[in-house]
VEXVEXMI-669392 format. One record per residue (C-alpha): x, y, z; residue in one letter. Coordinates in pm, 1 decimal. Example, Ala and Ser with C-alpha at 12.3 -4.5 7.8 and 13.67 -1.06 7.14 Angstrom:
BEGIN
NUZA;x;y;z;rest
NUZA;1230.0;-450.0;780.0;A
NUZA;1367.0;-106.0;714.0;S
//
This chain:
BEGIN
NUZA;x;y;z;rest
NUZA;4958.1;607.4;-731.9;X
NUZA;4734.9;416.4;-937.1;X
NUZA;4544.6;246.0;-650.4;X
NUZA;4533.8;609.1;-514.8;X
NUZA;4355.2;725.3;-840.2;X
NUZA;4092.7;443.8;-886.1;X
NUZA;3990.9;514.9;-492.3;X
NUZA;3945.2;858.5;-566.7;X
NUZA;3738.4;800.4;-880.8;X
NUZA;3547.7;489.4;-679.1;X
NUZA;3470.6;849.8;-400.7;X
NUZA;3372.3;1060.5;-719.2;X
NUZA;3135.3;791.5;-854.0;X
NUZA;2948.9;738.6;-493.7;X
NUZA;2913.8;1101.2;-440.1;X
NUZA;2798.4;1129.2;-804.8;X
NUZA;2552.6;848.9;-738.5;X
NUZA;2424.9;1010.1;-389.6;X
NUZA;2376.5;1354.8;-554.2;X
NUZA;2165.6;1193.3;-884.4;X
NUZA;1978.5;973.4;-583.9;X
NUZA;1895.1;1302.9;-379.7;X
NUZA;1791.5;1491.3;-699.2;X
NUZA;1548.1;1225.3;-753.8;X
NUZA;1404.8;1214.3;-447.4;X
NUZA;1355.0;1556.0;-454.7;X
NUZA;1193.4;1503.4;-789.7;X
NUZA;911.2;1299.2;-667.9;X
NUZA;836.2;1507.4;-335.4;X
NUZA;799.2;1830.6;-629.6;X
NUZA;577.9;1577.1;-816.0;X
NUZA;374.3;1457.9;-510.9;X
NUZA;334.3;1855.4;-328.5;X
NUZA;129.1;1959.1;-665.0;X
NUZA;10.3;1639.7;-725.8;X
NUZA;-128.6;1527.0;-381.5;X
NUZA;-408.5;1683.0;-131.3;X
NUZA;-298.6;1817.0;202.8;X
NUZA;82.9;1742.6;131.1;X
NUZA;346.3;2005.3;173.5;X
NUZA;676.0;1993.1;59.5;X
NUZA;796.3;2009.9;392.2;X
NUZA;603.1;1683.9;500.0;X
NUZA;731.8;1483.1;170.8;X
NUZA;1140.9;1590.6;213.7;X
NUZA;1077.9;1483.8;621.0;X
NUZA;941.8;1140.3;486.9;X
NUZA;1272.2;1073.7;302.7;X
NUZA;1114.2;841.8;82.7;X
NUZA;1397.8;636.9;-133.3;X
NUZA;1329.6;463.0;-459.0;X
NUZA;1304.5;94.7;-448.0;X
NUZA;1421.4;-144.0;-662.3;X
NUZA;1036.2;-152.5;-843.9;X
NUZA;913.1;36.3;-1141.6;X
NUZA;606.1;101.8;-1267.5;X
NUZA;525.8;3.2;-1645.9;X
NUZA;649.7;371.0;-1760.1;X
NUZA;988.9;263.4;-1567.3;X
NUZA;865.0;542.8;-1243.5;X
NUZA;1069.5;426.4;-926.9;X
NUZA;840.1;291.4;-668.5;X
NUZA;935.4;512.2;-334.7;X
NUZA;917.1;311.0;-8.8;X
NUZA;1039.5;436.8;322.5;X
NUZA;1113.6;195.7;627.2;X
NUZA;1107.5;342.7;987.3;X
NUZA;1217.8;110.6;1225.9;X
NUZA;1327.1;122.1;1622.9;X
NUZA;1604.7;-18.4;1797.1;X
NUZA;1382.5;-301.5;1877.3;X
NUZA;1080.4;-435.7;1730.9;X
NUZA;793.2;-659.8;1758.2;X
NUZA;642.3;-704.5;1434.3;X
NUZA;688.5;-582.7;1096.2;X
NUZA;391.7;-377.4;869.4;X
NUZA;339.6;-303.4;562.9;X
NUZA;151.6;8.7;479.6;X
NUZA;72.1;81.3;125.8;X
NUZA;-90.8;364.0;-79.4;X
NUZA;-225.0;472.9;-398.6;X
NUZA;-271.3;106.1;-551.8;X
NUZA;-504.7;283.1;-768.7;X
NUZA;-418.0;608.6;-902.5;X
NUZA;-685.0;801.6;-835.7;X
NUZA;-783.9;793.2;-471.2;X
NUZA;-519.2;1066.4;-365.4;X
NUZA;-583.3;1113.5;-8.7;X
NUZA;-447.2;730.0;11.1;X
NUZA;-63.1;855.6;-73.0;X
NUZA;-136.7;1118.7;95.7;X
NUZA;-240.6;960.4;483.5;X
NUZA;59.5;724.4;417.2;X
NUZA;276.1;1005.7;374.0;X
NUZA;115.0;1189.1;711.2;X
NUZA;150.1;867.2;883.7;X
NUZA;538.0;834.0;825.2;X
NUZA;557.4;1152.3;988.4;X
NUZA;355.5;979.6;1256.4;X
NUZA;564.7;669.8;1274.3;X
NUZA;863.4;864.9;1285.5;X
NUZA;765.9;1076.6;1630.6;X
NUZA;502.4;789.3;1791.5;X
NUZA;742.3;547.9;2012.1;X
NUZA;632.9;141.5;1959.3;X
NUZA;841.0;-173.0;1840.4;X
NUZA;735.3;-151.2;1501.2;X
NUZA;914.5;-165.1;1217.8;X
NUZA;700.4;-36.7;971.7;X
NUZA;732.8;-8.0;553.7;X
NUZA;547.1;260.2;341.1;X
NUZA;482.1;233.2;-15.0;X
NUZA;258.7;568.1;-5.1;X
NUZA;193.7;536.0;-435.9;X
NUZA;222.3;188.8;-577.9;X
NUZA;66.3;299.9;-901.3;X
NUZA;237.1;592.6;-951.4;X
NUZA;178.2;577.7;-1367.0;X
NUZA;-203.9;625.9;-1247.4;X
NUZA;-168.7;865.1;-975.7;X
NUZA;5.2;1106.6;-1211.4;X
NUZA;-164.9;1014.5;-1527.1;X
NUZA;-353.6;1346.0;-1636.7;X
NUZA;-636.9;1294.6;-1521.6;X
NUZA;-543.5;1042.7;-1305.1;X
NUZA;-668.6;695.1;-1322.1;X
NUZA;-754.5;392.4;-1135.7;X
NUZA;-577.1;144.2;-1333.1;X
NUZA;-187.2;130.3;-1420.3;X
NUZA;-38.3;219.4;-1749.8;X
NUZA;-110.8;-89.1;-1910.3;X
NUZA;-543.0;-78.8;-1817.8;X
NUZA;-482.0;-322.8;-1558.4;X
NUZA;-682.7;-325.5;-1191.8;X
NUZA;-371.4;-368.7;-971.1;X
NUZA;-627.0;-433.0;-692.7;X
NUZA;-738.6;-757.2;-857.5;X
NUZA;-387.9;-854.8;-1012.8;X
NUZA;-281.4;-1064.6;-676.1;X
NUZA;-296.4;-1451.2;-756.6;X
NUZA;-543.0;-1592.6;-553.8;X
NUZA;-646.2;-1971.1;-618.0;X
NUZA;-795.7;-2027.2;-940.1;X
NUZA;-720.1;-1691.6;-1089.5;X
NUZA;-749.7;-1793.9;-1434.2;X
NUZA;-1070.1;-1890.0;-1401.6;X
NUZA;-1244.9;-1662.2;-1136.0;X
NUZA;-1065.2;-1322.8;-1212.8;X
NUZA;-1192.1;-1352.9;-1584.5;X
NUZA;-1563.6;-1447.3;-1506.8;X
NUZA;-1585.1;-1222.9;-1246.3;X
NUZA;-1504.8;-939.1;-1448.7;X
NUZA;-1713.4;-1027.8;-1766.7;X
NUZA;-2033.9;-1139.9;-1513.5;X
NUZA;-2009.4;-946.7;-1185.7;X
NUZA;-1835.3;-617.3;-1292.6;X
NUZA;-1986.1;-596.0;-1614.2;X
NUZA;-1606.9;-586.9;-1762.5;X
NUZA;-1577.9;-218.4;-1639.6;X
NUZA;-1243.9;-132.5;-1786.5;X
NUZA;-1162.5;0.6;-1401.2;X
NUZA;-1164.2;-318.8;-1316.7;X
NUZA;-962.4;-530.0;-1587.9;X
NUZA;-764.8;-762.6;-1385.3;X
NUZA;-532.6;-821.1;-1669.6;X
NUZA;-398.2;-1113.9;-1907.1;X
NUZA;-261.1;-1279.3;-1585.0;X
NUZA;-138.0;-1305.5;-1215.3;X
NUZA;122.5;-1075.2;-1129.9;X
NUZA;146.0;-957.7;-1502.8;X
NUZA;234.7;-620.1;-1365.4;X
NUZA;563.9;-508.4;-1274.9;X
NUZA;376.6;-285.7;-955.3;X
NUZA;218.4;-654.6;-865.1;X
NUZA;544.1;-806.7;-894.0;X
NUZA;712.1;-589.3;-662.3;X
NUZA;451.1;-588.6;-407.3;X
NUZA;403.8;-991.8;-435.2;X
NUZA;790.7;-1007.0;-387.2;X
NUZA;817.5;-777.3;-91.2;X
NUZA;564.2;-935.0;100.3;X
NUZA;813.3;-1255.9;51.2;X
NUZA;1131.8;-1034.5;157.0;X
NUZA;975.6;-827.5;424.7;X
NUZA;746.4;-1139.5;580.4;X
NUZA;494.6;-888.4;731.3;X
NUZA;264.2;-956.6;1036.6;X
NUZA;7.1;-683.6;894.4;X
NUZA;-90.5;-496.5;591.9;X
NUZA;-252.7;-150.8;591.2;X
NUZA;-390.5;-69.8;245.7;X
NUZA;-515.9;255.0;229.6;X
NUZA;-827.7;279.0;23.2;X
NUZA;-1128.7;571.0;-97.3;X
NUZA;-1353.0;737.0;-93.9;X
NUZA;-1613.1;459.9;37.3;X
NUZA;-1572.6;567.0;410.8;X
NUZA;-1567.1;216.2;588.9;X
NUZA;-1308.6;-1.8;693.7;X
NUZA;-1274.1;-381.9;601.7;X
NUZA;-1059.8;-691.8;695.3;X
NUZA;-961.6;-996.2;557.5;X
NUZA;-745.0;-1224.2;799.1;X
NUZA;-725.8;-1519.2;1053.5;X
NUZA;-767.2;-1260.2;1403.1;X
NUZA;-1061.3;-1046.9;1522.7;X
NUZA;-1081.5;-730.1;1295.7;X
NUZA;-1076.0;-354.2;1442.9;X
NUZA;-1408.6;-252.1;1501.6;X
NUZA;-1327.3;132.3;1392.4;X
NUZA;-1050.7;349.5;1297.0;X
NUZA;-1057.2;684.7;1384.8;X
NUZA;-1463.8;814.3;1234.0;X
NUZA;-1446.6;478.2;1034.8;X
NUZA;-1644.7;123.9;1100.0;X
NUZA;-1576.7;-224.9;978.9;X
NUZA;-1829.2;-290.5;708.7;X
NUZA;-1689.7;-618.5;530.8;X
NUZA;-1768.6;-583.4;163.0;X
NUZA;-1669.5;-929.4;51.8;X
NUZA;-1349.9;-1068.0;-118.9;X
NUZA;-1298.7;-1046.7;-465.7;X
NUZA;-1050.7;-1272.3;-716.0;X
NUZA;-706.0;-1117.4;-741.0;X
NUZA;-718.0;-885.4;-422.0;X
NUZA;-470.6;-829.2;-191.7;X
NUZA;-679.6;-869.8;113.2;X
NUZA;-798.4;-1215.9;-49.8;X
NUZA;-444.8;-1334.3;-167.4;X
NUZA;-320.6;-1173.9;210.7;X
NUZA;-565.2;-1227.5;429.0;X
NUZA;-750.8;-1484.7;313.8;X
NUZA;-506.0;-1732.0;95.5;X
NUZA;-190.5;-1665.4;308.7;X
NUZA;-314.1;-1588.0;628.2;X
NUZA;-161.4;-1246.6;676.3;X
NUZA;-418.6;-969.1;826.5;X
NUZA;-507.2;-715.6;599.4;X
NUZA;-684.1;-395.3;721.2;X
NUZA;-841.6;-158.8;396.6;X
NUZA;-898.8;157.3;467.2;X
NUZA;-1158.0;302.5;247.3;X
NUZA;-1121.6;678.7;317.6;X
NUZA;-1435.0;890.0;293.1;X
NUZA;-1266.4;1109.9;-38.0;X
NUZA;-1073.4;1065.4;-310.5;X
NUZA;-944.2;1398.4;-352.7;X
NUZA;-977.9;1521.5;5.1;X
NUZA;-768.4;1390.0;329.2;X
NUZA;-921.4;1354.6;633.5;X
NUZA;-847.5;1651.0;890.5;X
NUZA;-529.9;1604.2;1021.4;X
NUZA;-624.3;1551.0;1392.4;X
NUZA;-847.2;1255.0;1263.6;X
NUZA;-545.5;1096.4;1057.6;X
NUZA;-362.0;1127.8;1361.8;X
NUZA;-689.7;929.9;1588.0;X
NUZA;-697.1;647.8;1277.2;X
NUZA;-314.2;577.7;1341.6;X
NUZA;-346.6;572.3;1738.7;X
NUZA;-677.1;285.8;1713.0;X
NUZA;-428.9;121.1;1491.8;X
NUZA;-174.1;131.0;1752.2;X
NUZA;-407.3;38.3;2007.9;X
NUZA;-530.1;-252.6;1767.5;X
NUZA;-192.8;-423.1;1712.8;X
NUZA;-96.5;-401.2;2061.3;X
NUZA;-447.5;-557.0;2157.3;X
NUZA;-496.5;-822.9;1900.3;X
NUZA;-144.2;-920.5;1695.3;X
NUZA;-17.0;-934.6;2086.0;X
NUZA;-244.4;-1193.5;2164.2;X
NUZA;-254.6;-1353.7;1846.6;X
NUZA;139.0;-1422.9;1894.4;X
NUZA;83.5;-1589.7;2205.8;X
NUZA;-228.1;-1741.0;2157.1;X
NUZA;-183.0;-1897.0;1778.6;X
NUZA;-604.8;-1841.4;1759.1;X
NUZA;-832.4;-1727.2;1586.8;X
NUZA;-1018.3;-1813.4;1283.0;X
NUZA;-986.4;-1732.6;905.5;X
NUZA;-1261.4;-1535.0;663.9;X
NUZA;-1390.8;-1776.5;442.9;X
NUZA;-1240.5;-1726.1;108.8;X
NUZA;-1545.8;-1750.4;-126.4;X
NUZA;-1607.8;-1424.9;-353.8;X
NUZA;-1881.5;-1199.2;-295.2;X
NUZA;-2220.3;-1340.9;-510.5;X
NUZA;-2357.3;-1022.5;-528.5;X
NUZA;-2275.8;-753.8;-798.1;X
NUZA;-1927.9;-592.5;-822.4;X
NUZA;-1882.5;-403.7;-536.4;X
NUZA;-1763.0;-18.1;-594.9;X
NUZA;-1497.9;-32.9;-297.4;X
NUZA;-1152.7;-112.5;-294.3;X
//
């Protein structure tokens, strides 16, 4: 009787967990249809994002969603909103799970569509997370403590924007990111980027040439990025998106033609890289020319 009575309170306590979990979820797709351009409801709920084990600063859940075929090749890692304020980035990464979800290929891919979510729904929102911090140049690439700091006081003219904060990986969104690149061992990165309107690369094979309306334009690494800590320092390919708007999505027929290039990249170029082993790395040296505005 008693073992009876613990399993049925063990059933109450999982359905009690799965019914908080759903709540929440539906929480954030409420938070991201106002918040976000060009997302319905319809398209959040159908991306079934769940809430990782990272927080932001303000203890928000950091929603990921992994889609993933019987069989895959290679593993990528898409991510959105690292800063807060370029909407359209959570919002493509949101369109493209849709995408991923209905487009057959042996990919298993993993979305973070807002990895600043403190800044994306920060009123207004803002670039940085809730502790001023640039998560864009929080990633420890070699000497950090020294480059990150002059860079910022020299080059960018210590634009608060662009704070890269007391330390590598000082930020719990950093952290998280840093430590699922280590659990998920991706082949690519996708970081989705605005409202510049090129595309850049950092990593040891041949870059896309365009995406969809958008050309490679390399704008130069930068201490603490993830494309130099990725691409550059660990050798993992990182493709930036820099969308044309901040506030606006592409239409949704050109989201749809960035994906397929994508597609049509990876099977091209990580195919051959597999089998080949060449190709050479971007030098690592930072830009010498003012702070760039992008990424």
């Amino acid at each position: 009787m008693q073992a009876m009575r613990f399993s049925k309170l063990i059933a109450l306590t999982a359905v009690g967990f799965l019914i908080t979990g759903g709540a929440y979820a539906a929480k954030v797709c409420d938070e991201f249809y106002a918040r976000l351009p060009n997302v319905s409801r319809t398209l959040c709920d159908t991306s079934q994002l769940q809430a990782s084990t990272g927080k932001s600063v303000k203890g928000r859940p950091i929603y990921m969603r992994d889609v993933r075929p019987d069989s895959s090749q290679r593993r990528v890692l898409v991510i959105g909103g690292i800063h807060g304020d370029e909407l359209s980035a959570s919002s493509v990464a949101l369109h493209w799970i849709r995408l991923a979800q209905t487009t057959p290929a042996q990919t298993h891919w993993r979305f973070v569509p807002a990895l600043n979510p403190d800044g994306l729904f920060d009123r207004p929102a803002r670039r940085v997370n809730a502790n001023g911090v640039d998560l864009n140049r929080n990633f420890p690439t070699p000497n950090w403590e020294r480059e990150a700091d002059f860079y910022w006081r020299g080059r960018a003219h210590k634009d608060p924007r662009r704070w890269p904060g007391k330390r590598p990986l000082s930020e719990p969104e950093t952290q998280f990111l840093h430590d699922e690149m280590q659990r998920f061992k991706p082949d690519l990165i996708v970081s989705i980027h605005a409202p510049y309107g090129v595309l850049d690369f950092d990593g040891p094979v041949e870059p896309p040439q365009r995406l969809g309306r958008l050309r490679l334009v390399p704008v130069g690494v930068f201490p603490g990025s993830l494309g130099n800590y990725s691409g550059v320092f660990k050798n993992v390919p990182v493709v930036t998106i820099e969308l044309p708007s901040a506030t606006l999505t592409p239409r949704d027929v050109e989201i749809e033609r960035m994906w397929l290039d994508l597609h049509r990249w990876m099977g091209e170029t990580l195919a051959l890289a597999s089998t080949t082993a060449t190709g050479r790395p971007k030098q690592g040296t930072p830009s010498r020319g003012a702070e760039s505005t992008t990424q």
